[in-house]
N, C-alpha and C positions, 0 to 999 in steps of 0.2 A: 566757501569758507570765509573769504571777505567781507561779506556781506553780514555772515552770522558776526563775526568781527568788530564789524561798525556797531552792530546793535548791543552789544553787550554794553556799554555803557547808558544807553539808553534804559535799558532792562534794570539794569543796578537802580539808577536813580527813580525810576517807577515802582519796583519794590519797597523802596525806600521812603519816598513820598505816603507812598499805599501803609505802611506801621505807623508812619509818624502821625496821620491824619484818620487813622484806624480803618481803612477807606474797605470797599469792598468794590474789587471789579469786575463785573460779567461781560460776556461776548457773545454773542449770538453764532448761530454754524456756520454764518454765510460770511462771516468777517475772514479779514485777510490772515492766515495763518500765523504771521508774526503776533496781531491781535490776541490771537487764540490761547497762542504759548506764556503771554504773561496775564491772561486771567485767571481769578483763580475759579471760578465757573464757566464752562459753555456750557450752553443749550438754544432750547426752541423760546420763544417771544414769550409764552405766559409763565414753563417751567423757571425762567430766571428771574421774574415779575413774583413770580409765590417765593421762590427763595430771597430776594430783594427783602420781602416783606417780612418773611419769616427770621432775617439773620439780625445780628446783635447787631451790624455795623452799621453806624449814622449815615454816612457818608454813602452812596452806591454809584460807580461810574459805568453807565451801560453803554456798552460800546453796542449798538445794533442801531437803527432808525429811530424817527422821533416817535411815531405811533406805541414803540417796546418801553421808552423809558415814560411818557406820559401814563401805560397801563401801569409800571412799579410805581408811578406817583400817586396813579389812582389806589393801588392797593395798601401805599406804605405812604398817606400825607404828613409823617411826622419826619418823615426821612429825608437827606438831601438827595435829591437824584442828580447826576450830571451827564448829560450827552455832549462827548468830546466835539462832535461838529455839528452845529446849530444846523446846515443846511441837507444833512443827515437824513434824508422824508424817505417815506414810500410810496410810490406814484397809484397804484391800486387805493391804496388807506385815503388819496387825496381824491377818487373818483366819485364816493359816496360822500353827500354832506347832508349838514344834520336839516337844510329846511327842505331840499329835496325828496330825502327821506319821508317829511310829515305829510309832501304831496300826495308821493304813495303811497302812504297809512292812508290817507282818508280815502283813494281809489281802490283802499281795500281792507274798509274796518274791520274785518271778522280775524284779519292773516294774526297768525301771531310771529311777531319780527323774532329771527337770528339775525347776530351778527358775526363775524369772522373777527377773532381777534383782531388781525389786521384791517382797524378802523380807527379814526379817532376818538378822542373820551367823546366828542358833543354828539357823533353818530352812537355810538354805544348808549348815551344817555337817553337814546328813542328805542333803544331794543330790548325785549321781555326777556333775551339771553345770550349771553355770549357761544359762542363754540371755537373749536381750534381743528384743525387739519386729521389729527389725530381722535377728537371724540365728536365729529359733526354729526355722524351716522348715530351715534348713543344719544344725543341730543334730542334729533329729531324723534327716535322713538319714544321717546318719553310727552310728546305732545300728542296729543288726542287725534287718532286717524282721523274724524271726521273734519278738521282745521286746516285750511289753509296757511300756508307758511312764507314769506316775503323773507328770502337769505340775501344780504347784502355782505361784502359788495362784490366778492369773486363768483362769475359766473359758471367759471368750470370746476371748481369745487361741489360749488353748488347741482350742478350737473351729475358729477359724479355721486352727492349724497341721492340724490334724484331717481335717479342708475338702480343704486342699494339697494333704497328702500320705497319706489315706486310711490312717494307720496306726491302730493300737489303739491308744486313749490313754485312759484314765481321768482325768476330771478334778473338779480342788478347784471345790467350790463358792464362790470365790472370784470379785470383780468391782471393775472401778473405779467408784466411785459418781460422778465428773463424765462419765467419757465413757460409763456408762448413761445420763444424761439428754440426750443425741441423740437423739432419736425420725425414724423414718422422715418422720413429717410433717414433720419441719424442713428435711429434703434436698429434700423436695418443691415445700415455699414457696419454697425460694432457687432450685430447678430452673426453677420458672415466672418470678420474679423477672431471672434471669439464663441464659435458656436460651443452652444448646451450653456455656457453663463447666463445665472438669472440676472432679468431686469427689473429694476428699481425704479419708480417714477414717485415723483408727487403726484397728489392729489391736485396741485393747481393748475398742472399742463391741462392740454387742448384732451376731448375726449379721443380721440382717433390714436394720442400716443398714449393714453392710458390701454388701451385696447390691445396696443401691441406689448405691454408687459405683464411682466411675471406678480408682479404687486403693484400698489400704487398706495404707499406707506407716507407718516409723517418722516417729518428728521428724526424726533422720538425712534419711530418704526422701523427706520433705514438703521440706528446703532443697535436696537437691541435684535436685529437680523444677522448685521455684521457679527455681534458675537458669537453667533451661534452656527453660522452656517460651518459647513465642510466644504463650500466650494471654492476651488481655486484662485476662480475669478467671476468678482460680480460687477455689474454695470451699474451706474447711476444716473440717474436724470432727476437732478437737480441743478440749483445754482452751487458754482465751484467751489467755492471754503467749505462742501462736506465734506468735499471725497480729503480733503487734508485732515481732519478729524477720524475721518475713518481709519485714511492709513496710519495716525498717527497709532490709536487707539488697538489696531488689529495689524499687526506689518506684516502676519504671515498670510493674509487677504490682498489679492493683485483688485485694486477700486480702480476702474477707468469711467470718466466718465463720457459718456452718450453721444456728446459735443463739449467743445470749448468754445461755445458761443454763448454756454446759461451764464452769465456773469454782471452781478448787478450793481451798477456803478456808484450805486449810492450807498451799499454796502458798503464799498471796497474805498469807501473817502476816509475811514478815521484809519492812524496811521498810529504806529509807538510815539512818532513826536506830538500827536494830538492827545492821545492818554495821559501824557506826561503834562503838557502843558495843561488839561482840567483840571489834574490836581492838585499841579501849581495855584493855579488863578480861581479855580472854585469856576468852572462854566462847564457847559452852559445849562445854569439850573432851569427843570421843569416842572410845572405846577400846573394846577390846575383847578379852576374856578371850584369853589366846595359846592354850590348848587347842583352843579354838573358834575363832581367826583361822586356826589352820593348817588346819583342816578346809573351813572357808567358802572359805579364798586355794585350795586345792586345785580345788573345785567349778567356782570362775570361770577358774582358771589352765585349766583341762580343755577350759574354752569356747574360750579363749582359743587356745590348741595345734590345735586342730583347724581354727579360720580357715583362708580360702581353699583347703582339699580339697574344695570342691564335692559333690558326691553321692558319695564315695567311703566306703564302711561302713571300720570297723576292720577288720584284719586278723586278729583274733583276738577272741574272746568277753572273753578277759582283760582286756579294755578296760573291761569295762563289770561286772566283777564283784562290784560292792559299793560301791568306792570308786574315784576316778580313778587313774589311772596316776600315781605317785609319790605319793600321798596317805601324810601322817605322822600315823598314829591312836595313839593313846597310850589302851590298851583299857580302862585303869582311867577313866577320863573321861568325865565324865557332863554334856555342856553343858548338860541340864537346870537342875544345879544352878551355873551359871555367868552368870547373866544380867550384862548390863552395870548398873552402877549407874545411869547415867545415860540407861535409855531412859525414854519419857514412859510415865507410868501410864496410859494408857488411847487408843484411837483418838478417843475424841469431844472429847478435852481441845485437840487444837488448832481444831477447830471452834469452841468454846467460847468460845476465846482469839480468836476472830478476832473475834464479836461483841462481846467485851469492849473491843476496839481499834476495832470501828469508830464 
């Protein structure tokens, strides 16, 4: 009760910041629950990037990673974005980079690139499509069985669409380092702890604990589950700021999750006083070279165009020739040599940061 205590002032005055400056703030699931409770959207990295984009308000503070607020700059370049902490990264999103990537394009001209939301705009800017956790497998069907497919940069996602739909896919040696530390034995302890409760997993875990559950859903997939089920008690395996969403969302639902070890530190760095202070001071804005926005917005616009055709492939190979359908390439452009100023110097720097704050 103290604690809630101390923050209400905090709360006041970010409310208050947020009208005066007309602001809009999103949170991602994986944020710290205090985070959660004064935005006025959560969701998943692209769901808050389409509303970003879609809402009236100038201003957008995305509290989640730098990868989440550069895709709302890609989608919304008229808009101010701000990410409350600059050192804020995704260590996965910093494993794939964009000249790496053009190695293996040319080790594999024919593949047509996915990429995983979670990358940067200059890797997005080398890919024929985006996908997300929740439509990877819809994705994939819509490209021609006879194609090779190069999914960057999670490799057990990728694995998992692999699984599905039995196509060829080459994949990035890429991973999420919170939801690799799920181990099978954690499913197991909470199996015996709470037998007959269904299990929950992401799609980014290792295959072996995908294997041992019941589904293996987006964030998306894991709320509209929670609403509906009857069961008393469900398991999760994810990183920890779901299952607070969840309970928050469903109280008569017992949400435990799997472990308390999925917890991702770089998440868990923006704080109510780092919300308050963005709004304050206007930081830390993200943009993004326009060479390289119009390539990236093409990739996700592509994912985005093909929703709701179900298993239906293209109609023609031209779909998938290089770049998407309407893509504006400007051939002299080298997003190589275009990085954002303000991405963080290195994935370990918000890990860093977080021991520093705790």
């Amino acid at each position: 009760m103290e604690r809630e205590a101390s923050r209400e002032p905090l709360v006041e005055q970010i409310g208050q910041l947020k009208r005066d400056r007309q602001a809009l703030i999103l949170a991602h699931n994986y944020q710290l629950g205090e985070v959660q409770d004064v935005a006025d959207i959560v969701g998943d990295s692209l769901e808050l990037s389409r509303k970003a984009a879609a809402a009236e308000a100038k201003i957008i503070v995305f509290c989640g990673v730098h990868f989440m607020a550069e895709t709302a700059a890609i989608l919304a370049p008229e808009k101010t974005v701000l990410l409350p902490v600059r050192e804020a990264d995704c260590p996965m999103a910093r494993m794939a980079d964009a000249e790496a990537l053009r190695r293996k394009k040319r080790e594999h001209p024919d593949a047509v690139v996915v990429c995983y939301v979670n990358t940067t705009a200059e890797v997005k800017a080398e890919c024929d499509i985006c996908c997300t956790s929740a439509n990877a497998e819809q994705v994939l069907q819509t490209i021609p069985p006879e194609r090779e497919v190069l999914f960057v940069p999670d490799q057990y996602l990728g694995s998992y669409v692999r699984e599905r739909t039995g196509r060829r896919i080459v994949l990035w040696p890429g991973y999420c380092s919170t939801h690799a530390r799920i181990q099978p034995r954690h499913i197991e302890a909470q199996r015996a702890r709470h037998p007959g409760a269904p299990v929950l997993v992401h799609p980014e875990c290792r295959p072996e604990v995908i294997a041992l559950a019941d589904a293996a859903l987006s964030t998306g997939g894991m709320v509209r589950f929670a609403r509906e089920t009857e069961a008393p008690v469900v398991l999760i395996g994810t990183e920890l700021g779901m299952v607070h969403r969840l309970r928050r969302e469903n109280p008569d639902v017992e949400f435990v999750p799997v472990t308390e070890q999925a917890i991702c530190p770089n998440m868990k760095l923006t704080e109510l006083q780092d919300v308050l202070w963005s709004l304050e001071r206007m930081q830390h804005r993200i943009t993004v070279p326009e060479q390289i926005r119009v390539r990236a917005a093409a990739a996700v616009q592509h994912m985005v165009s093909i929703a709701g055709q179900g298993d239906r492939p293209p109609t023609t190979d031209t779909e998938w020739g290089g770049r998407p359908t309407g893509a504006t390439v400007n051939p002299g452009d080298d997003p190589a040599t275009s990085a954002p100023d303000n991405a963080p110097a290195d994935a370990a720097s918000g890990a860093a940061h977080a021991k520093e704050r705790a």
